[in-house]
C-alpha positions in Angstrom: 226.5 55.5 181.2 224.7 52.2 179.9 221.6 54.0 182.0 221.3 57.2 180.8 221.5 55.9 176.8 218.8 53.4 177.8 216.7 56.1 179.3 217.1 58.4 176.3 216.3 55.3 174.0 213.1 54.6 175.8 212.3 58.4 175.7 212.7 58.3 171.6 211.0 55.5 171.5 208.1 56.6 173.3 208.2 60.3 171.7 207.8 58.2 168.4 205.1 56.5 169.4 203.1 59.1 170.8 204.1 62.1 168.4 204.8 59.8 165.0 202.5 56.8 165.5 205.7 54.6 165.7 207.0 55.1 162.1 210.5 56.3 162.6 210.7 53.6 165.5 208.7 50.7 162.8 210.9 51.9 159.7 214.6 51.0 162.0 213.1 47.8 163.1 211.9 46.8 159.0 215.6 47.7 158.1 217.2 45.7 161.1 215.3 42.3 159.7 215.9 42.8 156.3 219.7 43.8 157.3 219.5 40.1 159.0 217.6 38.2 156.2 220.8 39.5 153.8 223.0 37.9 155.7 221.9 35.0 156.9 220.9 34.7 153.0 224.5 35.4 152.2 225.4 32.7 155.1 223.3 30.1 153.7 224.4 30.1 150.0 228.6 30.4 151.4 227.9 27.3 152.9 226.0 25.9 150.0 229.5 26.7 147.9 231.9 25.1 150.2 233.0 21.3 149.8 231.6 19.0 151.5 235.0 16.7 152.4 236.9 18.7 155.4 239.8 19.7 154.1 243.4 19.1 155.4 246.1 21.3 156.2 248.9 21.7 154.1 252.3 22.7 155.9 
């Protein structure tokens, strides 16, 4: 199964580079970064927030 989706990705891949000049393929890899800039953005300033002194657990 893992086979036959790779082979179809490389085959859309490869139609988008030839027929599109890789836009469609370029556009879904600009989005995937940005997609991870957001959150390790978001990741950065969560840990900015928390306190610095561990905190204990309260039973």
């Amino acid at each position: 199964m893992f086979r036959i989706l790779l082979v179809i990705a490389v085959v859309a891949v490869g139609y988008d580079a030839v027929v599109h000049q890789g836009a469609y393929t370029r556009d879904l890899w600009y989005k995937a970064v940005g997609a991870t800039e957001r959150v390790v953005d978001e990741a950065k300033r969560v840990s900015e927030r928390a306190p610095d002194t561990p905190r204990t657990q309260m039973n």
